[in-house]
C-alpha positions in Angstrom: 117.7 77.7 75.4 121.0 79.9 75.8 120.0 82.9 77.2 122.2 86.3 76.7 124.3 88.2 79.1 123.3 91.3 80.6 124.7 93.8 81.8 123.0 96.6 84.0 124.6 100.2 84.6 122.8 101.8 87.3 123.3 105.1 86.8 121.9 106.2 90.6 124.8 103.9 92.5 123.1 104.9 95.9 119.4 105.8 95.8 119.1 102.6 93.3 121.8 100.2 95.2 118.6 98.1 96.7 116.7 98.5 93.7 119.8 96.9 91.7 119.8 94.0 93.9 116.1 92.9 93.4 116.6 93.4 89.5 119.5 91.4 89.3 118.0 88.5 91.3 114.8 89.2 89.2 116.9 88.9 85.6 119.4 86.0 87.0 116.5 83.9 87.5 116.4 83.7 83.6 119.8 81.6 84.0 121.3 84.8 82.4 124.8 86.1 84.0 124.4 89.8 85.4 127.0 91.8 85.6 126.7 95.8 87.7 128.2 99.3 86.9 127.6 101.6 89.8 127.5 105.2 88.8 127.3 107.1 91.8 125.1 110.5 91.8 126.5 113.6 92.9 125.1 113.9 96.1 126.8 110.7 97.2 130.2 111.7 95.5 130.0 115.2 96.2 131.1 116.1 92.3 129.2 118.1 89.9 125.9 117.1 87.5 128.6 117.3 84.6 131.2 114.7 86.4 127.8 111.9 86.6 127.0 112.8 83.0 131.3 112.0 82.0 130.8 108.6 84.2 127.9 107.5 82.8 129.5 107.6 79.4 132.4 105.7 80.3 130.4 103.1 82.0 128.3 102.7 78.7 131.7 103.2 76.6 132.7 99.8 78.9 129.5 98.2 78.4 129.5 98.6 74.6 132.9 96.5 74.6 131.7 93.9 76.9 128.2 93.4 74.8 129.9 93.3 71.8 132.4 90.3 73.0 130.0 88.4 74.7 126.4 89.3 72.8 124.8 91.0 75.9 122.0 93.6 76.1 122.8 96.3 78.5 119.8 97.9 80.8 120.6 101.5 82.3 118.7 101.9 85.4 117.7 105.1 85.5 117.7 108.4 82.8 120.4 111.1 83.7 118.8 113.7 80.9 115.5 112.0 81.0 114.4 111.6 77.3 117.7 112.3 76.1 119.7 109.4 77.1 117.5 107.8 74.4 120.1 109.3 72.4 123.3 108.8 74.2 122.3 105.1 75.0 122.2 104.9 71.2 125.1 106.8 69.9 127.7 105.3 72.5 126.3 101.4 72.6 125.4 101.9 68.9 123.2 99.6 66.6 124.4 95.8 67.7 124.2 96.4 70.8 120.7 95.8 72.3 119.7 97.9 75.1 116.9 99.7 77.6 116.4 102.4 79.5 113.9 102.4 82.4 112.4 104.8 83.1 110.6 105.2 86.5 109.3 108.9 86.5 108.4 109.6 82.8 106.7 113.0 84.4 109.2 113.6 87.1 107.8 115.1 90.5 110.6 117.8 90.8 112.1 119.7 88.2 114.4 118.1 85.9 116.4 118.0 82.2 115.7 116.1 79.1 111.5 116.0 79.8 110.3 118.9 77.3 109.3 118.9 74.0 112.5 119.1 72.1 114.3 116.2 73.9 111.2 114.1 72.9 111.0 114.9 69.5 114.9 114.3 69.6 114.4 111.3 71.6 111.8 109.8 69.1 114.5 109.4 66.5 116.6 106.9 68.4 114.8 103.9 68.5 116.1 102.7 71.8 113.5 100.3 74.0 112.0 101.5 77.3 111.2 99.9 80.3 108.2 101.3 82.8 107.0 99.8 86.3 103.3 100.7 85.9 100.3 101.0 83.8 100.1 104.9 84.6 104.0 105.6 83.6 103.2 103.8 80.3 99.9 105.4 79.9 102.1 109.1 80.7 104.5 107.8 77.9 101.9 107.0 75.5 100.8 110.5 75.6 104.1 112.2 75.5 105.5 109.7 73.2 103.0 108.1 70.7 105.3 106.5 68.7 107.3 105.1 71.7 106.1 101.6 72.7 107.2 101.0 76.4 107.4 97.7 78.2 105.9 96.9 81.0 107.8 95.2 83.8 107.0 94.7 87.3 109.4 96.8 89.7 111.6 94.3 91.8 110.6 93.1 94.9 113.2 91.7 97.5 111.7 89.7 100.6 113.4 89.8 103.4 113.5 89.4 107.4 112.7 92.7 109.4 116.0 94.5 110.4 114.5 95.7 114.2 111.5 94.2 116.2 108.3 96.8 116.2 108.5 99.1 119.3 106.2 99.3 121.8 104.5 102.4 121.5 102.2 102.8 124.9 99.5 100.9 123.2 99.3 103.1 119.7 99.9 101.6 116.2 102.9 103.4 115.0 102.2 105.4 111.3 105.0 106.8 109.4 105.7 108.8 106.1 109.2 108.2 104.7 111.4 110.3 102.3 111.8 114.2 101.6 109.4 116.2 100.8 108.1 117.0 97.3 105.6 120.0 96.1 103.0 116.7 95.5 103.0 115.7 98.9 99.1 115.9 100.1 99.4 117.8 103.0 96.2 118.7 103.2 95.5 115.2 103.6 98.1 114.6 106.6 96.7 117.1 108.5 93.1 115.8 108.2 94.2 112.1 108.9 96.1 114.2 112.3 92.9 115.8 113.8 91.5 112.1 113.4 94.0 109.7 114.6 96.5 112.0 116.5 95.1 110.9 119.7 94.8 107.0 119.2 98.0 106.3 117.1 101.3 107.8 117.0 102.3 109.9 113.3 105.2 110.5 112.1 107.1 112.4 109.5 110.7 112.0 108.3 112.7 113.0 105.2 114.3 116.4 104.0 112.7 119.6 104.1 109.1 118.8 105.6 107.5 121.7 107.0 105.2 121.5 110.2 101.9 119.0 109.6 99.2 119.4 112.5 98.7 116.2 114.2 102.3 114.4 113.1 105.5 114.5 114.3 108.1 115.5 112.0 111.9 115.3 111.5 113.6 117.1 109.4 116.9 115.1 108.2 118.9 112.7 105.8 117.6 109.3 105.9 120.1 106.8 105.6 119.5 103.7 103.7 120.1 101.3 107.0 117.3 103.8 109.1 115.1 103.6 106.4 114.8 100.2 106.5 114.5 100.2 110.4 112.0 102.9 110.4 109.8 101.0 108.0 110.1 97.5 109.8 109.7 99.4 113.3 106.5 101.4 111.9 103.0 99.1 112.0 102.1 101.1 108.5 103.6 103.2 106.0 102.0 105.8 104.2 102.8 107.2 100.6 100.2 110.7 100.8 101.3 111.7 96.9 98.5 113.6 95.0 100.6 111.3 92.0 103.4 109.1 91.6 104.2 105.8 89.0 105.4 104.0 91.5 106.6 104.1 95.5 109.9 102.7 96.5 108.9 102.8 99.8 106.0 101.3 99.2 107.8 98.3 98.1 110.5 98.0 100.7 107.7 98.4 103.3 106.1 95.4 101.9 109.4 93.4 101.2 110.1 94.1 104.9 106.3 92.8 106.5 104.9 97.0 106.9 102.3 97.4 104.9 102.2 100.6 102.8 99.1 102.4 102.2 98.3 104.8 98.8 96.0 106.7 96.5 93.5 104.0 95.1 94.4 103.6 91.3 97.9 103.6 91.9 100.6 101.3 91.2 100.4 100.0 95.0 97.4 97.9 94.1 100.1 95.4 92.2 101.1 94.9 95.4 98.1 93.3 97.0 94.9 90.8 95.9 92.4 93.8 97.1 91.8 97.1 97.7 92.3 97.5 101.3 95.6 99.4 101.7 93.9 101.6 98.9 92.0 104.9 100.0 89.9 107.0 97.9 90.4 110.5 98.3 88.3 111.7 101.6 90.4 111.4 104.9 88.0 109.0 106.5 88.7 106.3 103.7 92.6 106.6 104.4 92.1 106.9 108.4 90.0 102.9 108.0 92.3 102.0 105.6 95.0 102.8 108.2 93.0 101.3 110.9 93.3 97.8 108.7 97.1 98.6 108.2 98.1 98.6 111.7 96.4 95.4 112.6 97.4 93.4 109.6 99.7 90.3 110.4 103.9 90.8 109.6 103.8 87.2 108.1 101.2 87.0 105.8 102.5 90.8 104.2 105.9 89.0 103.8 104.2 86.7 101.8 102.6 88.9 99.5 106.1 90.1 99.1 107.2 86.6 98.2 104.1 86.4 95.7 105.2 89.6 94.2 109.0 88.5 94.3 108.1 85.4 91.8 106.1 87.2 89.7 108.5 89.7 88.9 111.3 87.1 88.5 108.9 85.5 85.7 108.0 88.2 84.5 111.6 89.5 84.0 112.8 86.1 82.8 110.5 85.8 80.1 111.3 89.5 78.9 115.2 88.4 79.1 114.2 85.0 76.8 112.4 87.2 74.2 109.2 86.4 75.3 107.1 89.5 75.8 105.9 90.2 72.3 105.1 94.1 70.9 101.4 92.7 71.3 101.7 92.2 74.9 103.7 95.3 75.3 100.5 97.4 73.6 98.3 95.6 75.3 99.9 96.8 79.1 99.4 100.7 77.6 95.7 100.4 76.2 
């Protein structure tokens, strides 16, 4: 079967660089050729929200000639205007040229354009397909959208060997939260799991703009893509303490790296494992065993359910590329 080119424009060049890798690897294993447009974000090229709006039109401009020389479908990465790029993806590509949008954070966590009302109901006129990475962003689309169908594809999964051995930390399992803040942060929740398991294992906090949590450590700065990866395969667990979220990046790339990652029970993390260990309810004494379990879990057999993950993804992504996910199936991941 002669499967169609593709070509993805990731339209977050830096905070999507690793998530680019693991869909390309997870689409090439269709047999499909993958080609990449990075669009870098402002705050990795300094510019201005207008300048990243200008370049993501001129890499679509370059993918609509491409596609229509060669027949491939073009997947942007990420939405700069949220529901709106519904629209630009459709004017610029145009009708022959097939296309998707995923969309991770169909109800984003911090304020941002193209989400309201008006760009949905502009939006719903320009019938352009979306990807999600979990039941609840589909569900949240559903609601927002009725007439807009989503498909559901498994976020991208990249095994790989730990970048920097786990330190020794005088005897305590070492716990860390990743990434900047954000208003849905629990940190009522940090602070209980603190008074608990201050003493016994070592918590820590670092992103952007954290304030002060009682019982943790925390650093205020930049993470760079090369710590973040240390600091996860260093940590013995990784926590993701949102109130809500469609799916963790961390979470992921603490699993792909042997860390397991530990979140809200009903959320997208339990794709990642068989049960519901890493996967607190919501009283602090549920999270504090479920950290307990985390920290003694084995490196090797969490790689593995990285590499369980890793081929599912690539099949389900190759059957998507080879037409195979019907609009039954795609209703059927929504109800």
């Amino acid at each position: 079967m002669t499967v169609a080119d593709v070509i993805v424009v990731n339209t977050l060049g830096g905070a999507l660089r690793h998530y680019t890798v693991g869909l390309v690897a997870s689409i090439g294993a269709s047999g499909a050729r993958v080609s990449v447009d990075h669009v870098d974000e402002p705050s990795r090229t300094g510019g201005s929200g207008l300048g990243w709006v200008r370049r993501y039109v001129l890499a679509l401009w370059s993918a609509r000639r491409s596609a229509r020389r060669s027949g491939a479908r073009v997947i942007v990465t990420w939405p700069v205007l949220g529901h709106l790029d519904r629209l630009i993806v459709r004017v610029v590509l145009g009708r022959a040229v097939e296309s998707s949008l995923v969309m991770h954070d169909p109800r984003p966590l911090v304020p941002a354009r193209g989400y309201g009302r008006v760009a949905r109901w502009i939006a719903d006129r320009c019938r352009v397909e979306v990807v999600v990475h979990s039941g609840t962003a589909a569900v949240a689309l559903a609601e927002d959208c009725p007439d807009l169908v989503p498909v559901l594809l498994p976020h991208p999964v990249v095994p790989r060997a730990a970048t920097a051995p786990k330190q020794a930390s005088g005897g305590r399992p070492v716990v860390r939260v990743l990434g900047q803040f954000k208003p849905d942060r629990d940190l009522e929740l940090l602070a209980e799991i603190g008074a608990q398991l201050g003493d016994t294992h070592r918590l820590e906090i670092t992103g952007r703009r954290w304030p002060a949590v009682d019982g943790w450590s925390v650093t205020d700065e930049f993470v760079s893509e090369e710590r973040l990866d240390d600091l996860m395969a260093t940590a013995d667990a990784v926590l993701v303490p949102y109130k809500r979220f469609f799916q963790s990046g961390i979470a992921i790339r603490s699993l792909e790296l042997g860390t397991p990652a530990i979140g809200p029970a009903g959320s997208s993390i339990a794709d990642l494992y068989p049960d519901d260990r890493y996967l607190p309810s919501g009283s602090g004494a549920s999270w504090c065993a479920a950290i307990t379990t985390a920290t003694s879990a084995d490196p090797d057999e969490t790689r593995e359910l990285a590499a369980l993950a890793d081929r599912a993804c690539r099949e389900a992504w190759s059957d998507w590329v080879r037409g195979g996910i019907t609009t039954t199936r795609r209703r059927a991941a929504v109800s």
